[in-house]
N, CA, C and O of each residue as an XYZ file, in Angstrom:
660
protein
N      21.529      7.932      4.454
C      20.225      8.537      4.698
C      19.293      8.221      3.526
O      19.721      8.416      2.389
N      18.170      7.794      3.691
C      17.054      8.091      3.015
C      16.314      8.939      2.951
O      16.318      9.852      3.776
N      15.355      8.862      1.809
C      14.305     10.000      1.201
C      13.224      9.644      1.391
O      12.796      8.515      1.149
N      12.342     10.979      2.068
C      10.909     10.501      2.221
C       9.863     12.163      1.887
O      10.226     13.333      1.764
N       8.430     11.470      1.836
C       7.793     12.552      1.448
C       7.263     12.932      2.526
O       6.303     12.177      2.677
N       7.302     13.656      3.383
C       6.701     13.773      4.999
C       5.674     15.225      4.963
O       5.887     15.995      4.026
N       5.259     15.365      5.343
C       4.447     16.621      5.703
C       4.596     16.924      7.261
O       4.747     15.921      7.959
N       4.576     18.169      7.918
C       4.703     18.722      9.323
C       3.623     19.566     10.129
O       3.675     19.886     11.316
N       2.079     20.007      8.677
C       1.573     20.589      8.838
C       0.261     19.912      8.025
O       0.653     19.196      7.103
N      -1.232     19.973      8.155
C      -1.865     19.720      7.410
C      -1.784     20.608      6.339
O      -1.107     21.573      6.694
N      -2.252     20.744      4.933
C      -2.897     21.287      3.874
C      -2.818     20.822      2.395
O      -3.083     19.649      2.132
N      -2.496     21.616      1.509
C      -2.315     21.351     -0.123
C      -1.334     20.790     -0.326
O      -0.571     20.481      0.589
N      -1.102     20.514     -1.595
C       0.068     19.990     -1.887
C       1.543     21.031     -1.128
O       2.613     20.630     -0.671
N       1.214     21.880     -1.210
C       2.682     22.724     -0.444
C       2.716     22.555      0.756
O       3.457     23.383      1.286
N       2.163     21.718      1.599
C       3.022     21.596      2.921
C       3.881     19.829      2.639
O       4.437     19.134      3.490
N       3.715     19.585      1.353
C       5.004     18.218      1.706
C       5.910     18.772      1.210
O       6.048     19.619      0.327
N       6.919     17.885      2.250
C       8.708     18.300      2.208
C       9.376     16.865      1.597
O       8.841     15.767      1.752
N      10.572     17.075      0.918
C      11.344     16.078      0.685
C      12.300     15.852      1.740
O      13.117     16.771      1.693
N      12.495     15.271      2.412
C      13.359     15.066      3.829
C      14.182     14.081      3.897
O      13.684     13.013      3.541
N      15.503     14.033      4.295
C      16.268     12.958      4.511
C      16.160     12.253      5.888
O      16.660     12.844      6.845
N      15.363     10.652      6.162
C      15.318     10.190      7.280
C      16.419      9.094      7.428
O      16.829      8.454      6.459
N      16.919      8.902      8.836
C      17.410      7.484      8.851
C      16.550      6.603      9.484
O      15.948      6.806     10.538
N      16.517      5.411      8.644
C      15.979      4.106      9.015
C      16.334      3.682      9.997
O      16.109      4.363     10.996
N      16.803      2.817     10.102
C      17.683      2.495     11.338
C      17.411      1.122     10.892
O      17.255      1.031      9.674
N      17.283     -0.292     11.757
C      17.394     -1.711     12.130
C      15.998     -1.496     12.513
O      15.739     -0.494     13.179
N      14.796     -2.538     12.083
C      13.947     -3.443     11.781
C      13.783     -4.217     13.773
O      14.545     -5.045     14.271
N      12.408     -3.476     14.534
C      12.042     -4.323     15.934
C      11.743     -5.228     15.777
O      11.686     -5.835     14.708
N      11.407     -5.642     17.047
C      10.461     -7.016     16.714
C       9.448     -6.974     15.703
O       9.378     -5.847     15.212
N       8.627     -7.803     15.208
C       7.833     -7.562     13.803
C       7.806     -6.725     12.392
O       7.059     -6.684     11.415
N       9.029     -6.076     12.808
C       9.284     -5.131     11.983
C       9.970     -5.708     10.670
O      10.481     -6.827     10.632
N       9.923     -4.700      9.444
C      11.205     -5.424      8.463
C      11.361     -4.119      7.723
O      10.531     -3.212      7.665
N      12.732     -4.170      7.084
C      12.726     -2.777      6.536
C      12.985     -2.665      5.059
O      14.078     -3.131      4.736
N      12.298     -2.191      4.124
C      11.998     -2.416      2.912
C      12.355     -1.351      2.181
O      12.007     -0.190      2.393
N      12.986     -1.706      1.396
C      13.317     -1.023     -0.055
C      12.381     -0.501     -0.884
O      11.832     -1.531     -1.276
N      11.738      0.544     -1.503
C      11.101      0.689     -2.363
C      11.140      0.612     -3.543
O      11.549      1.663     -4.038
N      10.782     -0.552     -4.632
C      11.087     -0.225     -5.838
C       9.465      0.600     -6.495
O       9.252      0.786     -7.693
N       8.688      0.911     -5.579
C       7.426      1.494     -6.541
C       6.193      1.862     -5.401
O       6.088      1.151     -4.402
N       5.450      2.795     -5.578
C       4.250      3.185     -4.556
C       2.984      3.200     -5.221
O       2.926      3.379     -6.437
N       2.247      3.073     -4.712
C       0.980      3.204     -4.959
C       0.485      4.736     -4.630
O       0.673      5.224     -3.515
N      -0.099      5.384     -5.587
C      -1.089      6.673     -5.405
C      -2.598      6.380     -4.954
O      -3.309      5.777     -5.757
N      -2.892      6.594     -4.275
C      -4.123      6.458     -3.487
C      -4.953      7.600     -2.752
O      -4.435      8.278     -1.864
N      -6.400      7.796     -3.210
C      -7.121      9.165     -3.055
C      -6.831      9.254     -1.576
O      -6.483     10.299     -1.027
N      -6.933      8.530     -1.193
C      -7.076      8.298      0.306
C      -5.753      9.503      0.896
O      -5.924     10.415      1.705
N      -4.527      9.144      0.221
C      -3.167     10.272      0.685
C      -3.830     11.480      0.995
O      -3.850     11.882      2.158
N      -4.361     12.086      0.101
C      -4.661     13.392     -0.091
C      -6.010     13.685      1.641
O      -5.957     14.725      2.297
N      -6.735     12.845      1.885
C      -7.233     12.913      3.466
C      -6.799     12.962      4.610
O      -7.330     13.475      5.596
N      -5.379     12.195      4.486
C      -4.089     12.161      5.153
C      -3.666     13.711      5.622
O      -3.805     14.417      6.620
N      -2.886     13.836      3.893
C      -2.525     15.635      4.213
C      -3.556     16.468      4.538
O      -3.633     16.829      5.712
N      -4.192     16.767      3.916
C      -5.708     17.923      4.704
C      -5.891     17.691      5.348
O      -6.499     18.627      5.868
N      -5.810     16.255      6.527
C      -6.458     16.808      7.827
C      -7.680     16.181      7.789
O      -8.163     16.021      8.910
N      -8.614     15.604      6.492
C     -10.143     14.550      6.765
C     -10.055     13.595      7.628
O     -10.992     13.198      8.321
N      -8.225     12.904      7.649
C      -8.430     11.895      8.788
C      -6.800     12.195      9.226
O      -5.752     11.914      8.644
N      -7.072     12.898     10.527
C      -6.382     13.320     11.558
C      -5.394     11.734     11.742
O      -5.721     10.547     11.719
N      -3.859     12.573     11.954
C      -2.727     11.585     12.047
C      -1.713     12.469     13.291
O      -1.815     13.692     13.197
N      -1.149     12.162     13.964
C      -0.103     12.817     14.287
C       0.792     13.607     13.271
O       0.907     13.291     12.087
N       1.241     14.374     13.704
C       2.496     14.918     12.568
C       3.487     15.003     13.721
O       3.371     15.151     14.938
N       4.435     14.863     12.936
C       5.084     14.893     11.456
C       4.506     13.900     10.750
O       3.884     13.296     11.624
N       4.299     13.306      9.661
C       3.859     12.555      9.093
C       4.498     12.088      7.982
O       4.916     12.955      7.216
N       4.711     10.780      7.649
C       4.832     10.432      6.264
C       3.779     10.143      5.206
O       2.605     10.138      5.577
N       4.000      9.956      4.218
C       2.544     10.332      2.831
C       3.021      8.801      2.388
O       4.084      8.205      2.566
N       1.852      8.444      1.774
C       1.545      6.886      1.277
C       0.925      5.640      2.002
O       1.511      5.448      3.067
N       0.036      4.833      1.791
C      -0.341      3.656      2.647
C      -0.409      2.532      2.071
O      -0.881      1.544      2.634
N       0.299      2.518      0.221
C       0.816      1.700     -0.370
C       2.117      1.360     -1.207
O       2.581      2.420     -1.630
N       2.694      0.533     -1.507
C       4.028      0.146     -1.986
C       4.166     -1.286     -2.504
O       3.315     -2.175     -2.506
N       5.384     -1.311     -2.927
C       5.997     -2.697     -2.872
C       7.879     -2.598     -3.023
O       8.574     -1.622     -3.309
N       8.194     -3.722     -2.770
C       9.581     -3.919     -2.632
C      10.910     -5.040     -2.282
O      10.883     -6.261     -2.122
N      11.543     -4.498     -2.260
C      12.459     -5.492     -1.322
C      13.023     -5.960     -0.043
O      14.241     -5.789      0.004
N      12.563     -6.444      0.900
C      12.961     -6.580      2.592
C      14.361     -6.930      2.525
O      14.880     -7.703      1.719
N      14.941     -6.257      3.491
C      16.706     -5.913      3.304
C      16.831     -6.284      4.479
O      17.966     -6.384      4.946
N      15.662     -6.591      5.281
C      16.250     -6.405      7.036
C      15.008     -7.021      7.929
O      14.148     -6.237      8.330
N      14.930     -8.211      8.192
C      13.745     -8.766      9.127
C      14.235     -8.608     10.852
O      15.404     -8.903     11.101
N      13.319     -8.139     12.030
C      13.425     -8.254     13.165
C      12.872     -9.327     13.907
O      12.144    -10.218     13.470
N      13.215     -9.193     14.882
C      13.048    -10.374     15.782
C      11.806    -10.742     15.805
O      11.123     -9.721     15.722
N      10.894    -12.042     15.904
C      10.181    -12.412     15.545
C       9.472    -12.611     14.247
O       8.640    -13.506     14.098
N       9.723    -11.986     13.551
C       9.415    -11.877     11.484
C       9.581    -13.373     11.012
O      10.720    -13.831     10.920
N       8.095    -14.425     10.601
C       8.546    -15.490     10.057
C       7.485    -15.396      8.642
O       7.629    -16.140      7.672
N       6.655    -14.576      8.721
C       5.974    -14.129      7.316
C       7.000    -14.190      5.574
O       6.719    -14.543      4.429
N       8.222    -13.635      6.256
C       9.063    -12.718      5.208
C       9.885    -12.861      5.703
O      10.000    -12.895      6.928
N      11.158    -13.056      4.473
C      12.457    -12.918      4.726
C      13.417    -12.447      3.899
O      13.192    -12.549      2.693
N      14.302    -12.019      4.207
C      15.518    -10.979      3.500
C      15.442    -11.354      2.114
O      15.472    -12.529      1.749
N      15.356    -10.499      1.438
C      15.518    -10.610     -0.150
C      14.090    -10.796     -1.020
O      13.983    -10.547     -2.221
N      12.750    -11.413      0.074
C      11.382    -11.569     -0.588
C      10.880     -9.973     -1.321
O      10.848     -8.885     -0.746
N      10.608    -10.207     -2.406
C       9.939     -9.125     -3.301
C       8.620     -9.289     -2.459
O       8.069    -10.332     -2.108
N       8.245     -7.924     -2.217
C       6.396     -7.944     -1.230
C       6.176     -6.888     -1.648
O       6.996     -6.125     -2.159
N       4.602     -6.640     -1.422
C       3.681     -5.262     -1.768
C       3.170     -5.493      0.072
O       3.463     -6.239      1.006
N       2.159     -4.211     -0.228
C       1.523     -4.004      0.893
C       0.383     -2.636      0.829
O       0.838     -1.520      0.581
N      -0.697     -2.773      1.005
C      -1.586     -1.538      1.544
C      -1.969     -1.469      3.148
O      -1.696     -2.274      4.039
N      -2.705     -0.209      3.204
C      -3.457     -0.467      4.621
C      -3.709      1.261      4.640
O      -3.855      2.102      3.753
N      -3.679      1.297      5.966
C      -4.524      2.583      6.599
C      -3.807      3.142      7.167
O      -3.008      3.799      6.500
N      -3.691      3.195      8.643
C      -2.105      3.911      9.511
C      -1.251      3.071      9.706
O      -0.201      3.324     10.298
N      -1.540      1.999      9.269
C      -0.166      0.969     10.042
C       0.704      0.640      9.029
O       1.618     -0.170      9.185
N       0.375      1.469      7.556
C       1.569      1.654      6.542
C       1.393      3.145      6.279
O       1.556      3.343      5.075
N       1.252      3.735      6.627
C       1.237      5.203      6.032
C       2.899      5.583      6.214
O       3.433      5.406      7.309
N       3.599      6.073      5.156
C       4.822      6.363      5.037
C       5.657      5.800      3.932
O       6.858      5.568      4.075
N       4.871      5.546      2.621
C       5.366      4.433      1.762
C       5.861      5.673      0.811
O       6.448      5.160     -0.142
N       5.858      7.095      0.689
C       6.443      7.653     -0.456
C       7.772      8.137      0.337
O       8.072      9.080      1.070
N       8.335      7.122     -0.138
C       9.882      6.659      0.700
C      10.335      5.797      0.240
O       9.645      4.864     -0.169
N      12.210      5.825      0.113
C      13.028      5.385     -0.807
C      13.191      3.833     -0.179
O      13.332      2.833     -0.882
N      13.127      3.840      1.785
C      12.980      2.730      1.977
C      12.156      3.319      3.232
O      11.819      4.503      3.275
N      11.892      2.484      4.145
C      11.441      2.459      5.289
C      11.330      1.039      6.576
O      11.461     -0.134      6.227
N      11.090      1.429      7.951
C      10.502      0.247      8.267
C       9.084      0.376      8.179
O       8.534      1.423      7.837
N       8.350     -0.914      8.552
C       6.776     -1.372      8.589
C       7.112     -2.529      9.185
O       8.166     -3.156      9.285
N       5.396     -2.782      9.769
C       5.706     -4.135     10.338
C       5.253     -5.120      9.187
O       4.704     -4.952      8.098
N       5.645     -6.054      9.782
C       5.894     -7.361      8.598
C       4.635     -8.222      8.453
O       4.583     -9.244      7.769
N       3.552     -7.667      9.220
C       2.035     -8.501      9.191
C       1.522     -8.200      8.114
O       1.514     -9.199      7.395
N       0.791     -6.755      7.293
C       0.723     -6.809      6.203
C       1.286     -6.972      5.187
O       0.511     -7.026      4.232
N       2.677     -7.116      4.860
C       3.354     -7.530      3.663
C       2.405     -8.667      2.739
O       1.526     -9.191      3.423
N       2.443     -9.024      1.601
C       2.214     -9.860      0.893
C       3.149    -10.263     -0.118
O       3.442     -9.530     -1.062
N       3.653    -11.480      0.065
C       4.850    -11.838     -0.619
C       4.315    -11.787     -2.361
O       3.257    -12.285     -2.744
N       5.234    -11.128     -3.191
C       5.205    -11.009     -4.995
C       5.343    -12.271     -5.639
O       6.447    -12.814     -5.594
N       4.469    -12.784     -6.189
C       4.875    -14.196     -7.417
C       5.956    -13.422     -8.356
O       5.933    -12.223     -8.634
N       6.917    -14.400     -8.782
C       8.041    -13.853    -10.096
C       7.041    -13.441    -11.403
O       7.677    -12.866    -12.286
N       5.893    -13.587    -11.638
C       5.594    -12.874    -12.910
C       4.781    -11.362    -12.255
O       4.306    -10.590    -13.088
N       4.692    -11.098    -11.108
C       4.155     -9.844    -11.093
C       5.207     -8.432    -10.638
O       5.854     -8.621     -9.608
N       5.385     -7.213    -11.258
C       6.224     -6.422    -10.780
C       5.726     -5.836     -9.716
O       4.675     -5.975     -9.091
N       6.692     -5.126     -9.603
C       6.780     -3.921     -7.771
C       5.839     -3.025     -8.334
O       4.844     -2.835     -7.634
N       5.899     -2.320     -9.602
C       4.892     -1.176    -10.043
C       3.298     -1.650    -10.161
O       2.327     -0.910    -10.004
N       3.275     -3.041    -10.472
C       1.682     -3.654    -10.771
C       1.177     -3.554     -9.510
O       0.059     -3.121     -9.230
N       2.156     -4.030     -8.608
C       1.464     -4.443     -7.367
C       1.247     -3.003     -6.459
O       0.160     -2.575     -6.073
N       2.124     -2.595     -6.308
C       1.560     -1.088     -5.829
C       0.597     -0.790     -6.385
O      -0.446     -1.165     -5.847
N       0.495     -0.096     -7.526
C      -0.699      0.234     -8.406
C      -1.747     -0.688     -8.302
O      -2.614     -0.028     -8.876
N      -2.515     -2.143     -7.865
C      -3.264     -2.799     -7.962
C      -3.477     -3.582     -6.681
O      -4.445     -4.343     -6.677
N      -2.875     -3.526     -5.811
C      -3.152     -4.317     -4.540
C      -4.291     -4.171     -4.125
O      -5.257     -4.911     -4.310
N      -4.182     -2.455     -3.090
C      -5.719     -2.302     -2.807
C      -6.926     -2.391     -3.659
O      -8.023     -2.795     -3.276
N      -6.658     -2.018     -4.731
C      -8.094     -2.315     -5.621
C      -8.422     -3.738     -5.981
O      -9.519     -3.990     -6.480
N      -7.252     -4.987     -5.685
C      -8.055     -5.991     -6.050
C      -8.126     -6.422     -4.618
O      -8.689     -7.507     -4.767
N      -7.951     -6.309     -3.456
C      -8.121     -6.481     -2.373
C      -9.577     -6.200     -2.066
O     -10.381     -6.987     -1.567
N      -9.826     -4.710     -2.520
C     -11.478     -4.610     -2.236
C     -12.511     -5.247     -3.011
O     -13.686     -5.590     -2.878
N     -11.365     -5.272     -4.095
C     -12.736     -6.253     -5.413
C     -12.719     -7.513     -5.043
O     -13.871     -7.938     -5.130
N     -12.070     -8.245     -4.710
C     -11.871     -9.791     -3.726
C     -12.960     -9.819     -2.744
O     -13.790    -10.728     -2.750
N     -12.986     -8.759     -1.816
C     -13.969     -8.370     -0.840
C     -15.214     -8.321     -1.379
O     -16.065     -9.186     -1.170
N     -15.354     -7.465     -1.987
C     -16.865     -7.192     -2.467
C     -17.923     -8.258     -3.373
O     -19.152     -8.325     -3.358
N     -16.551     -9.320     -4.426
C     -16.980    -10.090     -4.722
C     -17.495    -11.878     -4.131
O     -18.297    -12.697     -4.578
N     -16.389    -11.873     -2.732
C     -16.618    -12.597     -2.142
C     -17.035    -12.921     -0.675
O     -17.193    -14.015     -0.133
N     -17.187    -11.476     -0.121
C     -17.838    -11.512      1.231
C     -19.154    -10.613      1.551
O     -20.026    -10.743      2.410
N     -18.942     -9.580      0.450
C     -20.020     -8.936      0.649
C     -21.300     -9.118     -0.343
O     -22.408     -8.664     -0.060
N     -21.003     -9.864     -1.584
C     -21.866    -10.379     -2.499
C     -21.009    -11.773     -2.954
O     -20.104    -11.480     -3.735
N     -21.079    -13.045     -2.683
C     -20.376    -14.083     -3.387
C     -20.843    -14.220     -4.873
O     -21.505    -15.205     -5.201
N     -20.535    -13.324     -5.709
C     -21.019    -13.148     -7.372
C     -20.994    -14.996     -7.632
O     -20.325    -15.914     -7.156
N     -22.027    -14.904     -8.571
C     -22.059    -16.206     -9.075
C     -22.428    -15.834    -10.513
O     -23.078    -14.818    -10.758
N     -21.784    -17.107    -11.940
C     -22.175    -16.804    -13.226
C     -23.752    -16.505    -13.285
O     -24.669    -17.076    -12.694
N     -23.776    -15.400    -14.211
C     -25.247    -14.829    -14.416
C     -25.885    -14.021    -13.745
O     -27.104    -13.885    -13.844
N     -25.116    -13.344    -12.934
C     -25.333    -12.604    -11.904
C     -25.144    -11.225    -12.456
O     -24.088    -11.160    -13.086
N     -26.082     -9.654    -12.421
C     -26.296     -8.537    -12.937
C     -25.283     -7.853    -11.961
O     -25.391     -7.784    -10.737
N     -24.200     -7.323    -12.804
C     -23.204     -6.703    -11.752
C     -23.672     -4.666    -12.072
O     -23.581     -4.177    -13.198
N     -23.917     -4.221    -11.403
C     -23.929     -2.845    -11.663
C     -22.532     -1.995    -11.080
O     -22.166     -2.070     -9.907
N     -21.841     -1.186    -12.123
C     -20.752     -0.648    -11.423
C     -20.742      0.957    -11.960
O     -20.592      1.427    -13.088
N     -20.995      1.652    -10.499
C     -21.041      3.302    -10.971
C     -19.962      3.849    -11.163
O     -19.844      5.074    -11.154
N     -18.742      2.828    -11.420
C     -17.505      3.948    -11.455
C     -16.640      2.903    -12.305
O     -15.516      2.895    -11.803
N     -16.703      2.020    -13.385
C     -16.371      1.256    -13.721
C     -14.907      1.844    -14.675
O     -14.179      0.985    -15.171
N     -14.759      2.506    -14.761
C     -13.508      3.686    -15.155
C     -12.488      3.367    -14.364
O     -11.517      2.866    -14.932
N     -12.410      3.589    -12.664
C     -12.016      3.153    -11.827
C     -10.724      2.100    -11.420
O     -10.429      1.234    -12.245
N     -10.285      2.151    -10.683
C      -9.097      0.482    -10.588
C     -10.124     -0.280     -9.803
O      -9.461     -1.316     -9.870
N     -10.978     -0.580     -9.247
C     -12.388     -1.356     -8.929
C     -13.072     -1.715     -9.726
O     -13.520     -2.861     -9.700
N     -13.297     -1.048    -10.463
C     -14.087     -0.940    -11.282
C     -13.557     -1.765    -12.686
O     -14.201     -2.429    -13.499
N     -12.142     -1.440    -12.615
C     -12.044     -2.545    -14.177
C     -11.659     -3.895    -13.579
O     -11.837     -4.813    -14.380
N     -11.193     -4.258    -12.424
C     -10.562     -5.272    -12.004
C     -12.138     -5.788    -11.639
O     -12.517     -6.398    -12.639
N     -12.806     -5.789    -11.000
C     -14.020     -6.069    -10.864
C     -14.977     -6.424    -11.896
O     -15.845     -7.236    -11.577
N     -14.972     -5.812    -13.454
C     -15.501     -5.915    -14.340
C     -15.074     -7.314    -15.282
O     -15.808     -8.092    -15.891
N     -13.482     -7.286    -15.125
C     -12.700     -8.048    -15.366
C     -13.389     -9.463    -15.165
O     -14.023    -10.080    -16.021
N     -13.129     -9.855    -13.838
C     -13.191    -10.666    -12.793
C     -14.449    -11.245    -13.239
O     -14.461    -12.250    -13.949
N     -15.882    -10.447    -12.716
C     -17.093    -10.931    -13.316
C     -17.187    -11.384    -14.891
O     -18.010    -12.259    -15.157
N     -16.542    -10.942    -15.745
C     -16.641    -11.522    -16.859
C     -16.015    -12.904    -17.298
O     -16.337    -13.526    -18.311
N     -14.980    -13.318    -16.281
C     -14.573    -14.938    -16.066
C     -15.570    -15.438    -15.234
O     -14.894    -16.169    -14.510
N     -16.674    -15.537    -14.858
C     -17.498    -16.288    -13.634
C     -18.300    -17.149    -15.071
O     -19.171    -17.996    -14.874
């Protein structure tokens, strides 16, 4: 059995439970992943309260990274043993968990110099800073970047970033 952080009820931090789930075997698109690390994300906390309505029971998290132990039928993204991260919205929510399944479309396979903890911790934020710098403004050198939250994981990866252009 595995460990997960699930909630059954919306509210505060006191309606999550520590719960033992079984995984089971990886469907079609599916793969089932090991956790070596999660991502904390404000976003969880909208999850549990109830700002953005989920079914319950529910699992808590919509980021991670890890090890795939188990690819299903059709899975050619990823394969057994690839170190991957992953964010998203509902179609990973359940990542504060020892392992789990997910499907295997968002995965993003890990280069050997980056860890499971970087990449949890930094995916989505350079995912949106990628975005913002290249679809929603294509920054070019000399370009006045204004950032109201530059404190932020956007905000420094973004600051970062513009200062190599």
């Amino acid at each position: 059995m595995e460990q997960a952080i699930r909630f059954h009820e919306t509210g505060g931090p006191e309606v999550l439970r520590r719960e033992q789930v079984e995984v089971g075997e990886p469907g079609p698109g599916q793969v089932r992943l090991r956790h070596e690390a999660v991502g904390l994300n404000f976003a969880d906390t909208y999850f549990r309260n109830g700002t953005y309505p989920i079914p319950l029971p529910a699992g808590m998290g919509v980021e991670g990274a890890g090890v795939v132990e188990a690819v299903g039928p059709g899975v050619t993204n990823v394969a057994e043993g690839d170190r991957v991260t992953y964010t998203g919205f509902l179609n990973t929510l359940g990542a504060y968990s020892t392992a789990r399944l997910i499907p295997a479309e968002p995965l993003i396979k890990l280069p050997d110099g980056i860890s499971c903890e970087t990449a949890a911790a930094m995916t989505m934020r350079g995912l949106t800073s990628a975005y913002l710098m290249r679809r929603i403004h294509p920054f070019q050198k000399g370009d006045t970047v204004l950032l109201h939250a530059a404190a932020g994981g956007v905000g420094l990866i973004v600051s970062q970033w513009a200062k190599l252009l």
